[in-house]
VEXKEVO-61402 format. One record per residue: residue number from 1; x, y, z of N, C-alpha, C in turn. Coordinates in Angstrom, 3 decimals. Layout:
<sites>
{NUM {X Y Z} {X Y Z} {X Y Z}}
...
</sites>
This chain:
<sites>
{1 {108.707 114.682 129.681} {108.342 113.406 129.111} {109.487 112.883 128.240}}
{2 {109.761 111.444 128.374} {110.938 110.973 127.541} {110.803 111.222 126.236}}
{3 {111.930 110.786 125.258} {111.661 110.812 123.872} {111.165 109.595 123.646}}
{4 {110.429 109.113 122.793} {109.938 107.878 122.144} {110.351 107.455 120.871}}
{5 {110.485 106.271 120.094} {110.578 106.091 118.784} {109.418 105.597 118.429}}
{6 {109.355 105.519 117.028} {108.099 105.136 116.332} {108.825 104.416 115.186}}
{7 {108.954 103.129 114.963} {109.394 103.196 113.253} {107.841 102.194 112.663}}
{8 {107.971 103.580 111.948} {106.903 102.808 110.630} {106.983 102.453 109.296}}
{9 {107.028 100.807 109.203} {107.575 100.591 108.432} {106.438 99.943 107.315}}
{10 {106.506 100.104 105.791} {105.702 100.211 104.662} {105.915 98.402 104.332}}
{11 {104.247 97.786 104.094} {104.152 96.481 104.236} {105.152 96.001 103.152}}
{12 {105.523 94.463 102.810} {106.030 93.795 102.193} {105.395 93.967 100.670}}
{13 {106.436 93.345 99.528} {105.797 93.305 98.004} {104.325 92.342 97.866}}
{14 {103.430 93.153 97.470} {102.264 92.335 97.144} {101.955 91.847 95.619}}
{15 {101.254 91.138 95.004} {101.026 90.898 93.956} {100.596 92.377 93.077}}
{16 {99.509 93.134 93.357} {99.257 94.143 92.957} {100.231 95.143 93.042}}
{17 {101.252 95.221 93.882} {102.618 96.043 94.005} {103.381 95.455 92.082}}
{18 {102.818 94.160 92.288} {104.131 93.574 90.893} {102.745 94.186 89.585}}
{19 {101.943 94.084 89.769} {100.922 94.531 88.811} {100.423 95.709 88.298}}
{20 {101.442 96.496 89.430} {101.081 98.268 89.287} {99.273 98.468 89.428}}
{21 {98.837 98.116 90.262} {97.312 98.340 90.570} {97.093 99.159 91.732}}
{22 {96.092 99.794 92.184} {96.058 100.576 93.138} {95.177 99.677 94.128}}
{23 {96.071 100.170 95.109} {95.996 99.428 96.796} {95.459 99.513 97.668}}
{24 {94.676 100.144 97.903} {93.938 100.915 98.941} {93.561 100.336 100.229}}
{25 {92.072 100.192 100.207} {91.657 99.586 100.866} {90.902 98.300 100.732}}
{26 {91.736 98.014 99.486} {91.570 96.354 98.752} {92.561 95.908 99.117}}
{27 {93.078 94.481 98.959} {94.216 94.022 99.399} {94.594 92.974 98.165}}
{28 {95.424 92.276 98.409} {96.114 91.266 97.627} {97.182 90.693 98.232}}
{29 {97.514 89.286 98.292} {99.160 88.406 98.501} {99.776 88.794 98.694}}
{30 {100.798 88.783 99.584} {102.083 88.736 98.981} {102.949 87.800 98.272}}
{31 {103.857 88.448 97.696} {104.463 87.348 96.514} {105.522 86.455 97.340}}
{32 {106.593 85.998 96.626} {107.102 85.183 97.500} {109.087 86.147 97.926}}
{33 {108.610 87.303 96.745} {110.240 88.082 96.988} {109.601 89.199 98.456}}
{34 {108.113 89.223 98.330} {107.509 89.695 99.637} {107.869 89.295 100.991}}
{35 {107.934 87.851 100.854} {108.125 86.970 102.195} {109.737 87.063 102.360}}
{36 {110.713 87.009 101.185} {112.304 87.287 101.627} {112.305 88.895 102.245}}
{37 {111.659 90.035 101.692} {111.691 91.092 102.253} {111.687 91.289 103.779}}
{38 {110.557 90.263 104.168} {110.110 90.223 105.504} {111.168 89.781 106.134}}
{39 {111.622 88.809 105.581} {113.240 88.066 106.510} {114.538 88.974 106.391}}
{40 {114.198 89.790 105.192} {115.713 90.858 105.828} {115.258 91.951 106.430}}
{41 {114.376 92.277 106.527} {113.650 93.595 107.027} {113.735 93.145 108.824}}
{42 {113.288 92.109 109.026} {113.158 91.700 110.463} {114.731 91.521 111.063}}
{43 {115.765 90.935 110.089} {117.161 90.423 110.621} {117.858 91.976 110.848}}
{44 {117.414 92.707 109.670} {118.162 94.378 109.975} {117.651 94.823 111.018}}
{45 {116.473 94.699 111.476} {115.860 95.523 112.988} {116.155 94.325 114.118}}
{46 {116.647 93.276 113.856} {117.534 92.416 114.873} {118.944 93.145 115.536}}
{47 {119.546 93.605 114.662} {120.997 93.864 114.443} {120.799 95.809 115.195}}
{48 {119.469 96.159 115.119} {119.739 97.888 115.284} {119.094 97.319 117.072}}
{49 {118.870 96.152 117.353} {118.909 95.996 119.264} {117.751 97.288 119.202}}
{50 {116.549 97.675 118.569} {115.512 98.079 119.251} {114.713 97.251 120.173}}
{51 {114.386 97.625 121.182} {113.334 97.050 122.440} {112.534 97.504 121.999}}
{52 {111.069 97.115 121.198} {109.631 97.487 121.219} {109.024 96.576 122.318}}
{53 {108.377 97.662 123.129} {107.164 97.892 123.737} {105.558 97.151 123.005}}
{54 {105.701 97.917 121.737} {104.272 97.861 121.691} {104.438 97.676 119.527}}
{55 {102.950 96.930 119.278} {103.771 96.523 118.314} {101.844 96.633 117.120}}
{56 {101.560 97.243 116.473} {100.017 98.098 115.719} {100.634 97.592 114.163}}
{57 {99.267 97.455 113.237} {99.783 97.390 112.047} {97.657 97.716 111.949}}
{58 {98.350 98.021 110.164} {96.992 98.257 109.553} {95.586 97.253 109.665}}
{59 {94.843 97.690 109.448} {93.623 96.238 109.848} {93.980 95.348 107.923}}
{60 {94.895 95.903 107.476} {95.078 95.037 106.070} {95.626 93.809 105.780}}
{61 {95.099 93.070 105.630} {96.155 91.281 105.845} {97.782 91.815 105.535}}
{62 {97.883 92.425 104.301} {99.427 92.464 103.945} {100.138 92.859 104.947}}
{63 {99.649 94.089 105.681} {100.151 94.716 106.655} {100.266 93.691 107.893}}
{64 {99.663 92.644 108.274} {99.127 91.712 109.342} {100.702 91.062 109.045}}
{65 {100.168 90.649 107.830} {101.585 89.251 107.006} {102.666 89.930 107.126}}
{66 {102.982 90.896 106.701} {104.471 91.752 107.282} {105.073 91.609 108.722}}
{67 {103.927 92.225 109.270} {103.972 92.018 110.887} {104.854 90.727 111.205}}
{68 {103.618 89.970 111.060} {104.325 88.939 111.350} {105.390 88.105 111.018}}
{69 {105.877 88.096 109.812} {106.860 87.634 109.687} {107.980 88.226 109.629}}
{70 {107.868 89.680 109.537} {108.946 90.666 109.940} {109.378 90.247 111.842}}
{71 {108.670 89.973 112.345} {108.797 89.307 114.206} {109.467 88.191 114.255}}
{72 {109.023 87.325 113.353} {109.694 86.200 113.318} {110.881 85.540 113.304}}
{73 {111.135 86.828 111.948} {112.833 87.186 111.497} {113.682 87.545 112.587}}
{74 {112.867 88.848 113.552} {113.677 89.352 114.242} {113.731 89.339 115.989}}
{75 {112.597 88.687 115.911} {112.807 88.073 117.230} {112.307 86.786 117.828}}
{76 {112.422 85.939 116.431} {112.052 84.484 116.686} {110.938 84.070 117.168}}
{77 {109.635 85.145 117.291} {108.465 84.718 117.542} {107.268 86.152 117.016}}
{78 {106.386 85.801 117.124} {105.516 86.725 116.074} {104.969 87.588 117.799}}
{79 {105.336 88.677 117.477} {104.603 89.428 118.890} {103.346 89.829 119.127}}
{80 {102.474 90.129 119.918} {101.485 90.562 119.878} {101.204 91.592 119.749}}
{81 {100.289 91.928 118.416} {99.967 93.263 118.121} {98.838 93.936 117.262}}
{82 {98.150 95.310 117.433} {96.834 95.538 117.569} {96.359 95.872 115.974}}
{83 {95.759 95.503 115.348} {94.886 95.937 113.830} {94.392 97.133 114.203}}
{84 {94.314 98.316 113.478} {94.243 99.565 113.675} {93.355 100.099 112.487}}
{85 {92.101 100.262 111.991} {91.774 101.009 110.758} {92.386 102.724 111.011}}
{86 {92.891 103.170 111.545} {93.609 103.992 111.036} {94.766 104.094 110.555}}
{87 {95.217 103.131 110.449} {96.472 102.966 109.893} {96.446 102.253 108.330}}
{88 {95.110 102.667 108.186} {95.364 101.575 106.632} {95.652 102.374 105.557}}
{89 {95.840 102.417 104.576} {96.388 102.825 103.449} {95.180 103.771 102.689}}
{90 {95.354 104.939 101.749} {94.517 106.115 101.824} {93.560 105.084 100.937}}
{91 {92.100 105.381 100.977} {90.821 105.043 100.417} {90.762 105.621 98.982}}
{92 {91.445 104.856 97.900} {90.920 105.188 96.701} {90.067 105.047 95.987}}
{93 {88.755 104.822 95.872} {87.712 105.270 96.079} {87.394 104.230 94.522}}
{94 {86.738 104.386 93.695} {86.403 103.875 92.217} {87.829 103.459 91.447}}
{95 {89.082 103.967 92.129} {90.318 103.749 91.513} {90.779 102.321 92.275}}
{96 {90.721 102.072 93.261} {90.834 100.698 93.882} {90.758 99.510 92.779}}
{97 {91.963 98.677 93.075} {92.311 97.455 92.082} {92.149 98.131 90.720}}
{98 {92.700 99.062 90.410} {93.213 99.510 88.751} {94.332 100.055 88.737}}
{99 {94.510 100.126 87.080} {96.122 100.309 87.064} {96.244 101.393 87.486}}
{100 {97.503 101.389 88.081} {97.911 102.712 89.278} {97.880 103.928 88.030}}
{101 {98.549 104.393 86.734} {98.403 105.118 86.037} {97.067 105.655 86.000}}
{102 {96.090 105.047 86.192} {94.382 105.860 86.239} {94.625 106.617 87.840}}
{103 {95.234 106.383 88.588} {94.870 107.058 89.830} {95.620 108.616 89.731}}
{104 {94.978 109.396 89.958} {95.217 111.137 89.957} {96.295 111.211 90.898}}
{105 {97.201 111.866 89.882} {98.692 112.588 90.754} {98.428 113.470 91.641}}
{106 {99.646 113.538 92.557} {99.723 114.840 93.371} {100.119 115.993 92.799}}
{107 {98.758 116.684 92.288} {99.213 118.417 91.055} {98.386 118.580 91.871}}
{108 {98.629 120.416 91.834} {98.061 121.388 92.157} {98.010 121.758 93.513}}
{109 {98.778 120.869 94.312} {98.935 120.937 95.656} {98.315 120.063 96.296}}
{110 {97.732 119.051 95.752} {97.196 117.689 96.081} {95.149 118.167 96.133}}
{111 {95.424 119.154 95.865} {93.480 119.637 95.887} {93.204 119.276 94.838}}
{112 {93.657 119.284 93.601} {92.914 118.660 92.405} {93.084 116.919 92.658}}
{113 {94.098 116.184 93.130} {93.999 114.877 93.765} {92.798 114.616 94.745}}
{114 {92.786 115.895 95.264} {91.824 115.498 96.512} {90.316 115.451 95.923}}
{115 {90.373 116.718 95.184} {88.587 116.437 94.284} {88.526 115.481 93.648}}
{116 {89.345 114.897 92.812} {88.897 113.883 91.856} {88.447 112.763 93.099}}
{117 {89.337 112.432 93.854} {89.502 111.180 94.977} {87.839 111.131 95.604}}
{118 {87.672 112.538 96.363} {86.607 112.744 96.847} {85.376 112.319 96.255}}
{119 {85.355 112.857 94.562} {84.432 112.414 93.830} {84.308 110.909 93.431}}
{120 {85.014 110.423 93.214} {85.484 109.320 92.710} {84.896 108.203 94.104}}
{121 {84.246 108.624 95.323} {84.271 107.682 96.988} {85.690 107.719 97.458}}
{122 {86.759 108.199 97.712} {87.750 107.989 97.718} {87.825 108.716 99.371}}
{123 {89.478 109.114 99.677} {89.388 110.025 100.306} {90.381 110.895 99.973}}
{124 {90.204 112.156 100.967} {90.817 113.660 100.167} {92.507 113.142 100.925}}
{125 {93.345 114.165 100.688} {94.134 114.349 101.245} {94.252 114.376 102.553}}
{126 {93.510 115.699 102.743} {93.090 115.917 104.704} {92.468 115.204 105.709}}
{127 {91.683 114.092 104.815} {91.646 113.146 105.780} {92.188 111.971 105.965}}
{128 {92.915 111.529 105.364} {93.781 110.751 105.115} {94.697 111.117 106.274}}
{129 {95.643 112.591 106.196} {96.658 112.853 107.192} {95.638 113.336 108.721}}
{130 {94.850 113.327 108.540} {93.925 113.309 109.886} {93.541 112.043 110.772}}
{131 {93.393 111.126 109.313} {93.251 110.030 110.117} {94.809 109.222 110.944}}
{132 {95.427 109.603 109.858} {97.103 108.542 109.880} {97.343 109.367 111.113}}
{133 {97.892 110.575 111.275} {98.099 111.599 112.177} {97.957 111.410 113.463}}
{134 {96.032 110.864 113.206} {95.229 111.185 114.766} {95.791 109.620 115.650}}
{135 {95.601 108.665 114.871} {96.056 106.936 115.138} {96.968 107.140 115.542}}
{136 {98.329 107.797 115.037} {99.692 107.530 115.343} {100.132 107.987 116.362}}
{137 {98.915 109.364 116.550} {99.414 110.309 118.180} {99.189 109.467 118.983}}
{138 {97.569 108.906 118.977} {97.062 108.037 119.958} {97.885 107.486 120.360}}
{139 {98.413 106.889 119.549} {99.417 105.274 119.847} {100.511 105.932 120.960}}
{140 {101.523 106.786 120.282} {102.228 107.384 120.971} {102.344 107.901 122.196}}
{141 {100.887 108.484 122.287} {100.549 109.044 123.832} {100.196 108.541 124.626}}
{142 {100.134 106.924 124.733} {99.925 106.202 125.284} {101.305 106.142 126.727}}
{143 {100.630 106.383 127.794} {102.137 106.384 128.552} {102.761 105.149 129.024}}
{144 {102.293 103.949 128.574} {103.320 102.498 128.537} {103.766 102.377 127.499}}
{145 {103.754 103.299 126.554} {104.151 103.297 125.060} {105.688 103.482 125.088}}
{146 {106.907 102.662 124.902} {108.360 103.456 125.094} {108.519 103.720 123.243}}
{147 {108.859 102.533 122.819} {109.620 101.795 121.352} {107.926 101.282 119.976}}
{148 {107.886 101.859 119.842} {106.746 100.938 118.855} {107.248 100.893 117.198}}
{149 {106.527 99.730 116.993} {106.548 99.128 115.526} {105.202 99.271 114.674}}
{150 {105.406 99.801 113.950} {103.528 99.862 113.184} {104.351 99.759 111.795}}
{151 {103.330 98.749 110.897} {103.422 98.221 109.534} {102.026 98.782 108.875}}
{152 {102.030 99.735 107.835} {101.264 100.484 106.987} {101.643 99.972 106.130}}
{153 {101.045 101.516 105.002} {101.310 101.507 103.671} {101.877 102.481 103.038}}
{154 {102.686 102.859 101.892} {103.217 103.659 101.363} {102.695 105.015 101.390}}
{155 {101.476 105.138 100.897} {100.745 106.113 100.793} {100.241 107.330 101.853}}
{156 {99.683 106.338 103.293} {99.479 107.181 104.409} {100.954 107.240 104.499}}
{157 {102.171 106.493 104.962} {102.765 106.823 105.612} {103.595 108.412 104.874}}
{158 {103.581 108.223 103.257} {103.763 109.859 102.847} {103.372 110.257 103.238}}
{159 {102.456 110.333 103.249} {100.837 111.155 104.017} {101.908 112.394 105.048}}
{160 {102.104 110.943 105.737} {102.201 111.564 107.446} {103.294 112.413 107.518}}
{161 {104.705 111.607 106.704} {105.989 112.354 107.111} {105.892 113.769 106.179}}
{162 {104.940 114.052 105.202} {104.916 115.377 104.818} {104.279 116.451 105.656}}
{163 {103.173 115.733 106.341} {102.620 116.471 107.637} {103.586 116.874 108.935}}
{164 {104.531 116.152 108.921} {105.822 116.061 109.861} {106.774 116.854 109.634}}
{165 {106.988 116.750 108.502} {108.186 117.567 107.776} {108.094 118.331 106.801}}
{166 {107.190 118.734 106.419} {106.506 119.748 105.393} {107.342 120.522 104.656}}
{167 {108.677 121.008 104.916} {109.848 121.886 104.152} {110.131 120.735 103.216}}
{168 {109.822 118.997 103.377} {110.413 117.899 102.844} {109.587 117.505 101.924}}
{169 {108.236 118.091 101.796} {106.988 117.855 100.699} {107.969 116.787 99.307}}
{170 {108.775 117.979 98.875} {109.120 117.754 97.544} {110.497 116.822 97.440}}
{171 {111.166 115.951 98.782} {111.973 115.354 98.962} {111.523 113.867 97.916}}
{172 {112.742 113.631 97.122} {112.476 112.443 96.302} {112.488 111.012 96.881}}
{173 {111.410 110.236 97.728} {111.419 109.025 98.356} {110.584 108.380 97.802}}
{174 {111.370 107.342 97.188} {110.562 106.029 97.116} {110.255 105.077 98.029}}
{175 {108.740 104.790 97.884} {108.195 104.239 98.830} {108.591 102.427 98.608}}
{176 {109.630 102.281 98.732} {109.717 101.040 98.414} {109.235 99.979 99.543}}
{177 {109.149 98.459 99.117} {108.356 98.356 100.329} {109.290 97.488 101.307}}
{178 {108.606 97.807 102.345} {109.306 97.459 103.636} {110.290 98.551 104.414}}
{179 {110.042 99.690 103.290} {110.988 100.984 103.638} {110.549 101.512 105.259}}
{180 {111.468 102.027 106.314} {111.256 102.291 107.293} {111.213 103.690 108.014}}
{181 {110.587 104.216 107.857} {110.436 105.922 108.412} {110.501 105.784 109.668}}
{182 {111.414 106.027 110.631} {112.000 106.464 112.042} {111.572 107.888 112.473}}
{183 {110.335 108.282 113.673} {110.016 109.120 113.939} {110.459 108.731 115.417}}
{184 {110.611 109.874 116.101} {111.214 110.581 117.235} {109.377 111.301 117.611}}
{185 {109.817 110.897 119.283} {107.832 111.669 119.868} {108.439 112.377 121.094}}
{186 {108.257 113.491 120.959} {108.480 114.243 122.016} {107.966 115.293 122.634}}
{187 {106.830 115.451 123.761} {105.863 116.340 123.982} {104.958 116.480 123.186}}
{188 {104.596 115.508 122.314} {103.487 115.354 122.329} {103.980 116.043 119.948}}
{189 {105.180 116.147 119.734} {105.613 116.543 118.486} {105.552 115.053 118.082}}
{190 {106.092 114.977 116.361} {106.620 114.171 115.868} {107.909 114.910 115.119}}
{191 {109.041 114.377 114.946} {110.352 114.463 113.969} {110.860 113.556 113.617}}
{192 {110.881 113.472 111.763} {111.768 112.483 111.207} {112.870 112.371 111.842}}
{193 {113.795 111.386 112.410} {115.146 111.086 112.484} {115.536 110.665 111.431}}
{194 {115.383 109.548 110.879} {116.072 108.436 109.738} {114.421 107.797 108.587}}
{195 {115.005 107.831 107.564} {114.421 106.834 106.580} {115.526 105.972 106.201}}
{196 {114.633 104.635 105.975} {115.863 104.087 105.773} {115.419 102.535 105.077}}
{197 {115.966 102.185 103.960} {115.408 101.216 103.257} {116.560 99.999 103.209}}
{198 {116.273 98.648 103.393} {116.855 97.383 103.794} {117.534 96.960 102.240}}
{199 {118.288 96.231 102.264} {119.613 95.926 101.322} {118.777 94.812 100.664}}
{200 {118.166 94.641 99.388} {117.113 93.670 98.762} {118.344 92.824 97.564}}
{201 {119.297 93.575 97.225} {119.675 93.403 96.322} {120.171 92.545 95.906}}
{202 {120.607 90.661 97.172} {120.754 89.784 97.105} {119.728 88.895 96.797}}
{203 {118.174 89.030 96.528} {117.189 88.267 96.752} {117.526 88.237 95.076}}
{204 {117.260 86.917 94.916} {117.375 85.784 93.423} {116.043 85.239 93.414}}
{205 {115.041 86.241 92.852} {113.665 85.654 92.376} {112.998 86.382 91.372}}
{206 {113.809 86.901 90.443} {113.563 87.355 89.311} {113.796 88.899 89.437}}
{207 {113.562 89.388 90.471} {113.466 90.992 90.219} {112.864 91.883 89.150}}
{208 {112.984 92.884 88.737} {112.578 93.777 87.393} {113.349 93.764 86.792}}
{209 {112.784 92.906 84.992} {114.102 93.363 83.717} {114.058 94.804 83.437}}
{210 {114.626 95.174 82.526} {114.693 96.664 82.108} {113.552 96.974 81.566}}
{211 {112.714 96.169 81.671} {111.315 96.335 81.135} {109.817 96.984 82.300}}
{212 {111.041 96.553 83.547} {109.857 97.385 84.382} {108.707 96.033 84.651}}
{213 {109.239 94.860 84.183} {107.525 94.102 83.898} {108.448 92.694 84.928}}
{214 {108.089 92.213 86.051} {108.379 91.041 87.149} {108.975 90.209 86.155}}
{215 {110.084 89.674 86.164} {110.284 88.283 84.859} {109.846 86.751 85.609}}
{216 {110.029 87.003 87.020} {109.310 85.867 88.174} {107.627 85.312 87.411}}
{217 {106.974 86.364 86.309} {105.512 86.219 86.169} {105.743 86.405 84.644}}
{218 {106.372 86.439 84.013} {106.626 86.350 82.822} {106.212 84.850 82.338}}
{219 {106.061 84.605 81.674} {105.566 83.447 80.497} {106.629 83.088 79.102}}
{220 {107.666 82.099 79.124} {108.355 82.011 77.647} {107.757 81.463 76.649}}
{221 {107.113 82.467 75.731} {106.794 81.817 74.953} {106.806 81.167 73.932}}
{222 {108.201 81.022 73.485} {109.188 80.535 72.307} {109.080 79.189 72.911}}
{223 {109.584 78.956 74.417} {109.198 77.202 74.938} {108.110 77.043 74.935}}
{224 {107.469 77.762 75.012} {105.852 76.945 74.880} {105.404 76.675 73.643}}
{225 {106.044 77.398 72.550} {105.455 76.933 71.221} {106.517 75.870 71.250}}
{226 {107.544 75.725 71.335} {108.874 74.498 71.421} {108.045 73.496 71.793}}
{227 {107.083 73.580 73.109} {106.486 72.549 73.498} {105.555 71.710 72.783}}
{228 {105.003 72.515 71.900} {103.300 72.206 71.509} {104.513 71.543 70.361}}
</sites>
């Protein structure tokens, strides 16, 4: 059986991405440095001449909105492609739309993450990479399947490449967004080839001051008392 690619790439900046809130299986906007992401993210996978076949994203609007305008960028028309609830982003359960700091770290080997999650309606670890896992084989084993594109979320897609690469658990990646994990399918395996994150560093729409806090959503309030 041939080799296949897979790149899965992590949706565009959302409002709750700029708000530090947890993402789950809630959604939110994207902002508008979201929508430039999409246009260099799509022009860089212009330039790497992949042929996709086949083209899946999360059943999550953000993930939808990526899609599509990541297509647009890069091949001048939005392609057709399938909403997947397995591909959506892990179920945080009572932690959904709060500040990401309330959501339980990965300690203890992700089992104390996984109980709180569990308790909390959430989901554990193991099913999370069961679900991301089971979707992604599907997709793959599909035998008109050559090249595919699938747009997730940060979270499963850790999920997955630690399930993939497991010696890489403790590898330092930021999930930044629009970041692209390049998997290789072969007999029915998966192997990382490439991660690989798009050049943002020209986009002029405020970015993060040293404060960590969007200045794009900032408020001056020295002009506003100037004003009154």
């Amino acid at each position: 059986m041939p080799k296949k690619l897979l790149y899965a790439m992590r949706h565009c900046e959302t409002l709750f991405n700029v708000q530090h809130k947890s993402q789950g299986w809630c959604d939110s906007p994207v902002t508008p440095r979201g929508i430039e992401q999409c246009r260099i993210a799509g022009e860089d996978l212009a330039r790497r001449g992949v042929e996709f076949d086949h083209f899946y994203t999360s059943t999550s609007e953000r993930c939808c909105d990526t899609m599509e305008m990541v297509c647009q960028a890069a091949f001048g028309e939005v392609k057709p492609y399938v909403r997947k609830k397995g591909l959506r982003e892990c179920g945080f359960g009572i932690f959904e739309a709060k500040d990401d700091f309330c959501e339980p770290d990965f300690v203890g080997g992700g089992k104390v993450r996984s109980a709180i999650m569990s308790a909390g309606g959430g989901e554990t670890d193991q099913e999370v990479n069961e679900r991301i896992g089971g979707c992604l084989s599907e997709i793959m084993a599909d035998p008109d399947t050559t090249n595919v594109l699938v747009v997730s979320s940060g979270g499963s897609l850790r999920h997955f490449f630690m399930e993939v690469e497991p010696e890489n658990r403790a590898a330092p990646i930021r999930n930044s967004n629009c970041m692209v994990y390049v998997f290789e399918w072969e007999d029915g395996q998966f192997r990382c080839a490439e991660i690989y994150q798009q050049d943002f560093s020209g986009l002029d729409l405020g970015g993060l001051d040293g404060s960590g806090v969007p200045n794009r959503f900032q408020v001056d309030l020295a002009a506003l008392a100037e004003a009154d």
